[in-house]
C-alpha positions as YAML, in Angstrom:
chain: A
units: angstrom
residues:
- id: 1
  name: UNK
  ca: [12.19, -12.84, -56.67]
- id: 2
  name: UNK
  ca: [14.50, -10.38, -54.42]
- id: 3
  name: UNK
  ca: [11.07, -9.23, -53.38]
- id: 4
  name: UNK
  ca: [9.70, -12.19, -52.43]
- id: 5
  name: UNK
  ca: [12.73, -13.12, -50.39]
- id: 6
  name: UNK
  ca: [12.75, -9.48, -49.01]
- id: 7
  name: UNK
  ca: [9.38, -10.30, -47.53]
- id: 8
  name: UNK
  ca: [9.92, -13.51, -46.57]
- id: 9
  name: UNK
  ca: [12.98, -11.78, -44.37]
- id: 10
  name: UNK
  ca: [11.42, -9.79, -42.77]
- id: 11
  name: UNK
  ca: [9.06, -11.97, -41.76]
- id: 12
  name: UNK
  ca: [11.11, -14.00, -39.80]
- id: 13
  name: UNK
  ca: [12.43, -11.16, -38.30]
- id: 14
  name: UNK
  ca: [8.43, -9.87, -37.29]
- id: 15
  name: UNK
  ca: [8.59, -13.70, -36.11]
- id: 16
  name: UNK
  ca: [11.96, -13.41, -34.27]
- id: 17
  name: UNK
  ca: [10.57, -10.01, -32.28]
- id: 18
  name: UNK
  ca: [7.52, -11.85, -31.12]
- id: 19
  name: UNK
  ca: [9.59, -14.89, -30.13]
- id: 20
  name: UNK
  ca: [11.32, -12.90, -27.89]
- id: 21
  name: UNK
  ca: [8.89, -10.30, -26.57]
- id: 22
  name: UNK
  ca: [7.03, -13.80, -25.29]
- id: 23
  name: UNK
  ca: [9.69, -15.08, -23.76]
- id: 24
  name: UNK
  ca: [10.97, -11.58, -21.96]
- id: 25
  name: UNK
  ca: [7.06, -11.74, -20.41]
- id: 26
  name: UNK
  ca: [6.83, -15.04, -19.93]
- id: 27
  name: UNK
  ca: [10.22, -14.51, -17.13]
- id: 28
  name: UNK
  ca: [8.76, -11.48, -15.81]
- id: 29
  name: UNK
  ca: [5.11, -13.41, -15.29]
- id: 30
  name: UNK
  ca: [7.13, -15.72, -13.09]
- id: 31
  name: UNK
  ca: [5.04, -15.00, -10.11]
- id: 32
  name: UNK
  ca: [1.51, -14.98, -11.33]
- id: 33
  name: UNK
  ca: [-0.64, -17.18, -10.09]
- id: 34
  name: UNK
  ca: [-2.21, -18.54, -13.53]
- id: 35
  name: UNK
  ca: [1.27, -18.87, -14.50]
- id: 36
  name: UNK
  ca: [2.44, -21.04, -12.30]
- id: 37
  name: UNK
  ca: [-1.18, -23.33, -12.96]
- id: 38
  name: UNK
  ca: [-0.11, -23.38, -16.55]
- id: 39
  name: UNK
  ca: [3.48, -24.46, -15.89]
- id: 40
  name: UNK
  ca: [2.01, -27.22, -13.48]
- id: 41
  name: UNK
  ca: [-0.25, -28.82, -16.25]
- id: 42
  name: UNK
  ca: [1.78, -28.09, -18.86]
- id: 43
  name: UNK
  ca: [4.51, -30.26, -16.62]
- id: 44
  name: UNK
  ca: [1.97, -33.28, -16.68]
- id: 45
  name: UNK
  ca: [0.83, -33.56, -20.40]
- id: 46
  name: UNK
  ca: [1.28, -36.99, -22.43]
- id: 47
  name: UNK
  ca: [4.30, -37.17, -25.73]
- id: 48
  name: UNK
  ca: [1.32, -36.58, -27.66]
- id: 49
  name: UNK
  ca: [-0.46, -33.37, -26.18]
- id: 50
  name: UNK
  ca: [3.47, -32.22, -26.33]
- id: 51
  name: UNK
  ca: [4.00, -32.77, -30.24]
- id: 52
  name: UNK
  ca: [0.55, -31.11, -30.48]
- id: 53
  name: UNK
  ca: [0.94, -28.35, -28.32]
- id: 54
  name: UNK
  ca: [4.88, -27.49, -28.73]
- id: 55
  name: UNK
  ca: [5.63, -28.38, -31.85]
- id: 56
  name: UNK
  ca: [3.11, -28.94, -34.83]
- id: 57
  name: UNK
  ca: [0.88, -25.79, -33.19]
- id: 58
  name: UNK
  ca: [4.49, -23.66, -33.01]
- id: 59
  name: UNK
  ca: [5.53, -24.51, -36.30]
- id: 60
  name: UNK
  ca: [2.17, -23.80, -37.94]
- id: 61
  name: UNK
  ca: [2.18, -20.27, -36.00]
- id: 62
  name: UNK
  ca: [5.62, -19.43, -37.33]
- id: 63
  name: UNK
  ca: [4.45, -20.68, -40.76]
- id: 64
  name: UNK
  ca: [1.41, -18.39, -40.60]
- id: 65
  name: UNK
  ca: [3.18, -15.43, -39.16]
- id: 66
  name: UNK
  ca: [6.06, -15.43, -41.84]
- id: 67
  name: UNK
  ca: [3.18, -15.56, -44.26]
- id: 68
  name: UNK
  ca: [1.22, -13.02, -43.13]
- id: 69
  name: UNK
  ca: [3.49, -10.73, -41.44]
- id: 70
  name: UNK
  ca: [1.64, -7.78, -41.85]
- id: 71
  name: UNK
  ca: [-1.19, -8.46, -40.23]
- id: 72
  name: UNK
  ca: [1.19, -10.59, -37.08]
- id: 73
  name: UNK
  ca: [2.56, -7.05, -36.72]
- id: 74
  name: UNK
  ca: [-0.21, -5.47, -36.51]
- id: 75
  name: UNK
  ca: [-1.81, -7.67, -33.61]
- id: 76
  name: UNK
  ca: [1.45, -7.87, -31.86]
- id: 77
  name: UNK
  ca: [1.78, -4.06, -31.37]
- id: 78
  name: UNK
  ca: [-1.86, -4.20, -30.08]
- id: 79
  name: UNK
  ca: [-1.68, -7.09, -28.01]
- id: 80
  name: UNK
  ca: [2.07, -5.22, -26.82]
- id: 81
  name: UNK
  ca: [0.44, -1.89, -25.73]
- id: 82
  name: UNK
  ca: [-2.61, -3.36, -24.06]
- id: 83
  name: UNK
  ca: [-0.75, -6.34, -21.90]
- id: 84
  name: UNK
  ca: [1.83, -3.34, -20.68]
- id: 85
  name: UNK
  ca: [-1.29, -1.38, -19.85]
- id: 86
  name: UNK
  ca: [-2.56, -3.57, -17.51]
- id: 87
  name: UNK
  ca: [-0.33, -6.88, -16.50]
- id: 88
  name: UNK
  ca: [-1.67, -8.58, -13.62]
- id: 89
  name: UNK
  ca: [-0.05, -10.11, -10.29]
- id: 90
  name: UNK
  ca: [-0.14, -12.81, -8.00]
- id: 91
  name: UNK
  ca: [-2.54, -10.45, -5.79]
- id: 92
  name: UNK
  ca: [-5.04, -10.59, -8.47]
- id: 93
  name: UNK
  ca: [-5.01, -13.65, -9.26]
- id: 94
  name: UNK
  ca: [-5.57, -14.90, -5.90]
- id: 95
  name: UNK
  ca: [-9.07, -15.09, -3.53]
- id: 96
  name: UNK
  ca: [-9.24, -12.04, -1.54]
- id: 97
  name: UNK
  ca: [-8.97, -12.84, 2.13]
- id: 98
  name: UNK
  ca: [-11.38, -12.00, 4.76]
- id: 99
  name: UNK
  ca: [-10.01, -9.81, 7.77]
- id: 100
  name: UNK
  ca: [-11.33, -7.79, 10.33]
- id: 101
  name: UNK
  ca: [-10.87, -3.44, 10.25]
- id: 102
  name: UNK
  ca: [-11.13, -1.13, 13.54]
- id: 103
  name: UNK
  ca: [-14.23, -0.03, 11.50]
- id: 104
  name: UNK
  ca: [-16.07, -3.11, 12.24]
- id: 105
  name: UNK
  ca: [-15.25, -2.95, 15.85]
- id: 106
  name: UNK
  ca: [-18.08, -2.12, 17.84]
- id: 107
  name: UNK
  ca: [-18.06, -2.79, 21.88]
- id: 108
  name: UNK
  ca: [-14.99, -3.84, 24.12]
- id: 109
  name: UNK
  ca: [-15.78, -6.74, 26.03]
- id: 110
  name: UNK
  ca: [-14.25, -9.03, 29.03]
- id: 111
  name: UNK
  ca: [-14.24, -12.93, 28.61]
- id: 112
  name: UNK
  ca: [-16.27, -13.71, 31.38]
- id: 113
  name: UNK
  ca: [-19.32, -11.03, 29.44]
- id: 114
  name: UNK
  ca: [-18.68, -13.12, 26.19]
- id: 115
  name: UNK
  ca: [-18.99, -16.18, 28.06]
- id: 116
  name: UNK
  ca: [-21.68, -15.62, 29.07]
- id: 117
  name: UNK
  ca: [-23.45, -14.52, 26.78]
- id: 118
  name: UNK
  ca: [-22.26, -16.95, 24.19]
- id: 119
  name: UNK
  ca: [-23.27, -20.29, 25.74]
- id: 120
  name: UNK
  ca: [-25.58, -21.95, 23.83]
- id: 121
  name: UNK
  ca: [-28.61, -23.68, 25.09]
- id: 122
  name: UNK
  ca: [-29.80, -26.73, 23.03]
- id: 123
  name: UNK
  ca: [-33.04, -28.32, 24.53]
- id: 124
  name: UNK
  ca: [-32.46, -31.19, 22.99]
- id: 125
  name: UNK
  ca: [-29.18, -31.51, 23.81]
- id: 126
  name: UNK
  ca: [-27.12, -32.02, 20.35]
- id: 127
  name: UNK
  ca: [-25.00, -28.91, 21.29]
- id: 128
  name: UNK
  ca: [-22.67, -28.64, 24.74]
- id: 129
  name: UNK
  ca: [-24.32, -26.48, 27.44]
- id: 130
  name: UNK
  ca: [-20.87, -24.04, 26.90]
- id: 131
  name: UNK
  ca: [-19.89, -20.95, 25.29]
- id: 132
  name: UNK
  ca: [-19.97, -21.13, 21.64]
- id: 133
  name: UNK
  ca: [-20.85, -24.79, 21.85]
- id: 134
  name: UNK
  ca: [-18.87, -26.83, 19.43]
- id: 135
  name: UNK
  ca: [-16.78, -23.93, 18.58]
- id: 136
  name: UNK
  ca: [-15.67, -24.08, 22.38]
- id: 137
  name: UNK
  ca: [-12.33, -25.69, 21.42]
- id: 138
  name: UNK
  ca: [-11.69, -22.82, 18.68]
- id: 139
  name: UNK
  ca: [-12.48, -20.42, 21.57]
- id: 140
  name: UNK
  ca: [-10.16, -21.58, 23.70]
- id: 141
  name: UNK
  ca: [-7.44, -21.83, 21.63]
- id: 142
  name: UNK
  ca: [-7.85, -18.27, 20.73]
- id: 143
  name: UNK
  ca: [-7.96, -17.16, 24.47]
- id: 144
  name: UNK
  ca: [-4.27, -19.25, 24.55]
- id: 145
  name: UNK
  ca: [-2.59, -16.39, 22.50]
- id: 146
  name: UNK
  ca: [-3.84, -13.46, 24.48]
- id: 147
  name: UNK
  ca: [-1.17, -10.93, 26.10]
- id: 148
  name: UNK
  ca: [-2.35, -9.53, 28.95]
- id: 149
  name: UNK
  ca: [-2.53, -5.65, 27.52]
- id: 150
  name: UNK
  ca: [-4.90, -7.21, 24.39]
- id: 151
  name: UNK
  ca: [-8.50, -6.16, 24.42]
- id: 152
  name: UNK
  ca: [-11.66, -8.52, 23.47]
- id: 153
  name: UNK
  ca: [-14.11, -6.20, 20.52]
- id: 154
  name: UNK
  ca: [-17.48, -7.58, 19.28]
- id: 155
  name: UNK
  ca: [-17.09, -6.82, 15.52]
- id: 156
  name: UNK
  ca: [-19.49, -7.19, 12.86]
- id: 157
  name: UNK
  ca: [-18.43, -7.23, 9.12]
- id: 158
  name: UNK
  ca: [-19.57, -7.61, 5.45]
- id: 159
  name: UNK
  ca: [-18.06, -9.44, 3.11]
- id: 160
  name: UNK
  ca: [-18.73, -10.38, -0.66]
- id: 161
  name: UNK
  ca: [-16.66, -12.94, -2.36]
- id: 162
  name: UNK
  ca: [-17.60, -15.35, -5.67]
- id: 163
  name: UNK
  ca: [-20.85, -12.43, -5.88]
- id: 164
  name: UNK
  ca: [-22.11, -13.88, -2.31]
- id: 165
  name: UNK
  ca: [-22.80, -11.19, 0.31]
- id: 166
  name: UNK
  ca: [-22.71, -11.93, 3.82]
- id: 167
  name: UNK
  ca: [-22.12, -10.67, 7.20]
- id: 168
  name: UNK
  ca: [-19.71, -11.81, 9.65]
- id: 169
  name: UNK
  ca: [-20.17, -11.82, 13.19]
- id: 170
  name: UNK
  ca: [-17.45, -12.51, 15.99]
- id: 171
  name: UNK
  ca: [-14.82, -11.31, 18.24]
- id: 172
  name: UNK
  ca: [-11.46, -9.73, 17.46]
- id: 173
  name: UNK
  ca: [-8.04, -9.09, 19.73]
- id: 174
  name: UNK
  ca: [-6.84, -5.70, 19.45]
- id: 175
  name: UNK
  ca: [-3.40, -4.95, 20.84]
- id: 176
  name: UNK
  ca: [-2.08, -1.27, 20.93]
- id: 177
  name: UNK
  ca: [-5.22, 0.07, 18.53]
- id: 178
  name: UNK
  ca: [-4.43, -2.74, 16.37]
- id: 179
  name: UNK
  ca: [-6.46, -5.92, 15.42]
- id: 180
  name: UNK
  ca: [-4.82, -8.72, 16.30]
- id: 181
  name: UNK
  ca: [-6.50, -11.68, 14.68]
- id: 182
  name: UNK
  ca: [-10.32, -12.57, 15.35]
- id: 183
  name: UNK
  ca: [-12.57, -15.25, 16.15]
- id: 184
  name: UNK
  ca: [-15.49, -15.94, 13.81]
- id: 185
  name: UNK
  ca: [-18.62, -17.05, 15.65]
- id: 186
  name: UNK
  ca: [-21.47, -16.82, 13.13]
- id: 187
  name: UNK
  ca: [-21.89, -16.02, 9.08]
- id: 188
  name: UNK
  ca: [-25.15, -15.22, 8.23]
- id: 189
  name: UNK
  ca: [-26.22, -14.30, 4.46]
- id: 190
  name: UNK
  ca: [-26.86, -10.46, 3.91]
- id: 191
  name: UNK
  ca: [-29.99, -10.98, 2.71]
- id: 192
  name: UNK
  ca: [-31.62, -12.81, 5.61]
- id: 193
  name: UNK
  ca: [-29.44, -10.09, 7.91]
- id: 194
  name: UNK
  ca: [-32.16, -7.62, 5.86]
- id: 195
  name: UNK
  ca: [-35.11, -9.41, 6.44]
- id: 196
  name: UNK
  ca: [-34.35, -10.30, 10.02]
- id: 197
  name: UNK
  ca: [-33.50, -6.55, 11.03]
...
Protein backbone atom coordinates (compact mmCIF):
# COMPACT_ATOMS: atom_id res chain seq x y z
CA UNK A 1 0.00 0.00 0.00
CA UNK A 2 2.87 2.70 0.98
CA UNK A 3 4.03 1.68 -2.46
CA UNK A 4 1.20 2.25 -4.25
CA UNK A 5 0.73 5.66 -2.70
CA UNK A 6 4.53 6.28 -3.21
CA UNK A 7 3.82 5.97 -6.90
CA UNK A 8 0.82 7.55 -7.06
CA UNK A 9 2.99 10.70 -5.44
CA UNK A 10 5.14 10.97 -7.51
CA UNK A 11 3.06 10.97 -10.15
CA UNK A 12 1.44 13.99 -9.45
CA UNK A 13 4.53 15.49 -8.94
CA UNK A 14 5.80 14.14 -12.85
CA UNK A 15 2.21 15.81 -13.47
CA UNK A 16 2.92 19.02 -11.47
CA UNK A 17 6.53 19.49 -13.52
CA UNK A 18 4.78 19.22 -16.82
CA UNK A 19 2.01 21.58 -15.67
CA UNK A 20 4.39 24.05 -15.20
CA UNK A 21 7.07 23.56 -17.85
CA UNK A 22 3.73 24.24 -20.26
CA UNK A 23 2.81 27.08 -18.79
CA UNK A 24 6.60 28.72 -18.43
CA UNK A 25 6.54 28.10 -22.59
CA UNK A 26 3.34 28.90 -23.18
CA UNK A 27 4.44 32.89 -21.64
CA UNK A 28 7.58 32.82 -23.42
CA UNK A 29 5.60 31.72 -26.93
CA UNK A 30 3.75 34.97 -26.39
CA UNK A 31 4.84 36.34 -29.66
CA UNK A 32 4.53 33.53 -32.09
CA UNK A 33 2.46 33.84 -34.67
CA UNK A 34 0.52 30.34 -34.36
CA UNK A 35 0.18 31.31 -30.88
CA UNK A 36 -1.57 34.10 -31.07
CA UNK A 37 -4.07 32.08 -33.97
CA UNK A 38 -4.64 29.57 -31.24
CA UNK A 39 -5.46 32.11 -28.51
CA UNK A 40 -7.87 33.85 -31.12
CA UNK A 41 -9.97 30.60 -31.75
CA UNK A 42 -9.58 29.29 -28.65
CA UNK A 43 -11.26 32.91 -27.52
CA UNK A 44 -14.35 32.04 -29.82
CA UNK A 45 -15.26 28.35 -28.94
CA UNK A 46 -18.93 27.38 -27.69
CA UNK A 47 -19.50 26.12 -23.43
CA UNK A 48 -19.35 22.89 -25.01
CA UNK A 49 -16.01 22.75 -27.14
CA UNK A 50 -14.75 24.43 -23.63
CA UNK A 51 -15.88 21.45 -21.22
CA UNK A 52 -14.42 19.26 -24.01
CA UNK A 53 -11.34 20.87 -24.64
CA UNK A 54 -10.40 22.36 -20.99
CA UNK A 55 -11.74 20.22 -18.82
CA UNK A 56 -12.85 16.51 -19.53
CA UNK A 57 -9.58 16.30 -22.13
CA UNK A 58 -7.30 17.93 -19.01
CA UNK A 59 -8.61 15.79 -16.49
CA UNK A 60 -8.30 12.59 -18.54
CA UNK A 61 -4.51 13.70 -19.35
CA UNK A 62 -3.76 14.17 -15.68
CA UNK A 63 -5.57 10.86 -15.02
CA UNK A 64 -3.41 9.11 -17.62
CA UNK A 65 -0.19 10.77 -16.69
CA UNK A 66 -0.49 9.94 -12.85
CA UNK A 67 -1.12 6.45 -14.13
CA UNK A 68 1.49 6.03 -16.28
CA UNK A 69 4.10 8.26 -15.07
CA UNK A 70 6.88 6.52 -16.32
CA UNK A 71 6.35 6.58 -19.62
CA UNK A 72 4.83 10.79 -19.24
CA UNK A 73 8.44 11.23 -18.08
CA UNK A 74 9.92 9.77 -20.51
CA UNK A 75 8.13 11.78 -23.44
CA UNK A 76 8.34 14.94 -21.52
CA UNK A 77 12.19 14.93 -21.31
CA UNK A 78 12.11 14.21 -25.11
CA UNK A 79 9.58 16.51 -26.12
CA UNK A 80 11.77 19.12 -23.40
CA UNK A 81 15.15 18.71 -25.20
CA UNK A 82 13.85 18.83 -28.74
CA UNK A 83 11.32 22.06 -28.35
CA UNK A 84 14.57 23.93 -26.60
CA UNK A 85 16.51 22.76 -29.63
CA UNK A 86 14.66 24.45 -32.00
CA UNK A 87 11.64 26.95 -30.72
CA UNK A 88 10.36 28.99 -33.40
CA UNK A 89 9.44 32.87 -33.75
CA UNK A 90 7.12 35.19 -35.10
CA UNK A 91 9.70 35.50 -38.17
CA UNK A 92 9.04 31.98 -38.99
CA UNK A 93 5.91 31.80 -38.71
CA UNK A 94 5.17 34.57 -40.93
CA UNK A 95 5.21 34.86 -45.15
CA UNK A 96 8.52 35.99 -46.16
CA UNK A 97 8.32 39.37 -47.81
CA UNK A 98 9.46 40.27 -51.18
CA UNK A 99 12.14 43.18 -51.41
CA UNK A 100 14.48 44.38 -53.74
CA UNK A 101 18.78 43.86 -53.11
CA UNK A 102 21.57 46.18 -54.89
CA UNK A 103 22.21 42.71 -56.49
CA UNK A 104 19.21 42.89 -58.59
CA UNK A 105 19.96 46.36 -59.69
CA UNK A 106 20.99 46.49 -63.10
CA UNK A 107 20.95 50.04 -65.14
CA UNK A 108 20.39 53.65 -63.66
CA UNK A 109 17.79 55.33 -65.43
CA UNK A 110 16.06 59.01 -65.72
CA UNK A 111 12.15 59.26 -65.67
CA UNK A 112 11.73 60.72 -68.85
CA UNK A 113 13.94 57.12 -70.39
CA UNK A 114 11.40 55.00 -68.29
CA UNK A 115 8.66 56.91 -69.64
CA UNK A 116 9.27 56.32 -72.44
CA UNK A 117 9.93 53.32 -72.77
CA UNK A 118 7.17 52.09 -70.55
CA UNK A 119 4.07 53.42 -72.35
CA UNK A 120 2.04 50.89 -73.45
CA UNK A 121 0.41 50.71 -76.79
CA UNK A 122 -2.97 48.83 -76.91
CA UNK A 123 -4.43 48.72 -80.53
CA UNK A 124 -7.49 48.15 -79.39
CA UNK A 125 -7.54 50.54 -76.97
CA UNK A 126 -8.51 48.72 -73.48
CA UNK A 127 -5.20 50.10 -71.98
CA UNK A 128 -4.30 54.16 -71.70
CA UNK A 129 -1.81 55.29 -74.38
CA UNK A 130 0.65 56.19 -71.02
CA UNK A 131 3.49 54.84 -69.23
CA UNK A 132 2.74 51.72 -67.47
CA UNK A 133 -0.88 52.02 -68.50
CA UNK A 134 -3.19 51.27 -65.66
CA UNK A 135 -0.37 51.15 -63.30
CA UNK A 136 0.11 54.97 -64.26
CA UNK A 137 -1.49 56.08 -60.97
CA UNK A 138 0.94 53.62 -58.91
CA UNK A 139 3.73 55.32 -60.94
CA UNK A 140 3.01 58.47 -60.05
CA UNK A 141 2.55 58.12 -56.68
CA UNK A 142 5.91 56.60 -56.43
CA UNK A 143 7.58 59.55 -58.35
CA UNK A 144 5.67 61.79 -55.30
CA UNK A 145 8.25 60.45 -52.69
CA UNK A 146 11.40 61.06 -54.64
CA UNK A 147 14.26 63.38 -53.03
CA UNK A 148 16.03 64.99 -55.42
CA UNK A 149 19.63 63.08 -54.69
CA UNK A 150 17.51 59.48 -55.23
CA UNK A 151 18.40 57.53 -58.31
CA UNK A 152 15.81 55.50 -60.66
CA UNK A 153 17.53 51.40 -61.19
CA UNK A 154 15.84 48.86 -63.54
CA UNK A 155 16.02 45.74 -61.28
CA UNK A 156 15.14 42.33 -62.04
CA UNK A 157 14.56 39.70 -59.24
CA UNK A 158 13.57 36.05 -58.40
CA UNK A 159 11.46 35.11 -56.00
CA UNK A 160 9.92 31.71 -54.73
CA UNK A 161 7.21 31.71 -52.20
CA UNK A 162 4.28 28.79 -51.45
CA UNK A 163 6.99 26.52 -54.02
CA UNK A 164 6.07 29.15 -56.97
CA UNK A 165 9.11 30.62 -58.76
CA UNK A 166 8.93 33.76 -60.48
CA UNK A 167 10.72 36.73 -61.61
CA UNK A 168 10.07 40.21 -60.81
CA UNK A 169 10.60 43.00 -62.99
CA UNK A 170 10.46 46.85 -62.08
CA UNK A 171 12.11 49.89 -60.89
CA UNK A 172 13.67 50.68 -57.52
CA UNK A 173 14.80 54.23 -55.68
CA UNK A 174 18.15 54.06 -54.36
CA UNK A 175 19.25 56.86 -52.05
CA UNK A 176 22.95 57.04 -50.79
CA UNK A 177 23.77 53.21 -52.24
CA UNK A 178 20.69 52.20 -50.59
CA UNK A 179 17.33 50.86 -52.01
CA UNK A 180 14.76 52.87 -51.17
CA UNK A 181 11.52 51.11 -51.93
CA UNK A 182 10.59 49.89 -55.60
CA UNK A 183 7.98 49.86 -58.07
CA UNK A 184 6.82 46.51 -59.44
CA UNK A 185 5.89 46.67 -63.12
CA UNK A 186 5.60 43.06 -64.30
CA UNK A 187 5.74 39.28 -62.60
CA UNK A 188 6.27 36.80 -64.95
CA UNK A 189 6.54 32.91 -63.94
CA UNK A 190 10.22 31.53 -64.04
CA UNK A 191 9.39 29.01 -66.17
CA UNK A 192 7.98 30.94 -69.11
CA UNK A 193 11.11 33.57 -68.26
CA UNK A 194 13.12 30.07 -69.47
CA UNK A 195 11.32 29.37 -72.40
CA UNK A 196 11.03 32.93 -73.57
CA UNK A 197 14.93 33.63 -73.18
Amino acid sequence: MVWLLAYFATGVAVLGGIFIDSRVGNSQKDGNFRNLMDQIRRSNRSWFEYIIEDVLLSLFTAIAVIAAWPIALIFAIYFYRTKHDNVPTIQDDMPKVFSVTREDLLHPQTVPQIEAKEVIYDPRGGVPYIPFGHLNKHWKTFLRASHPEDTLWSFESPWEQYGKKEQRYGYARVRENEVIDWFTKSIKPISSCISSS
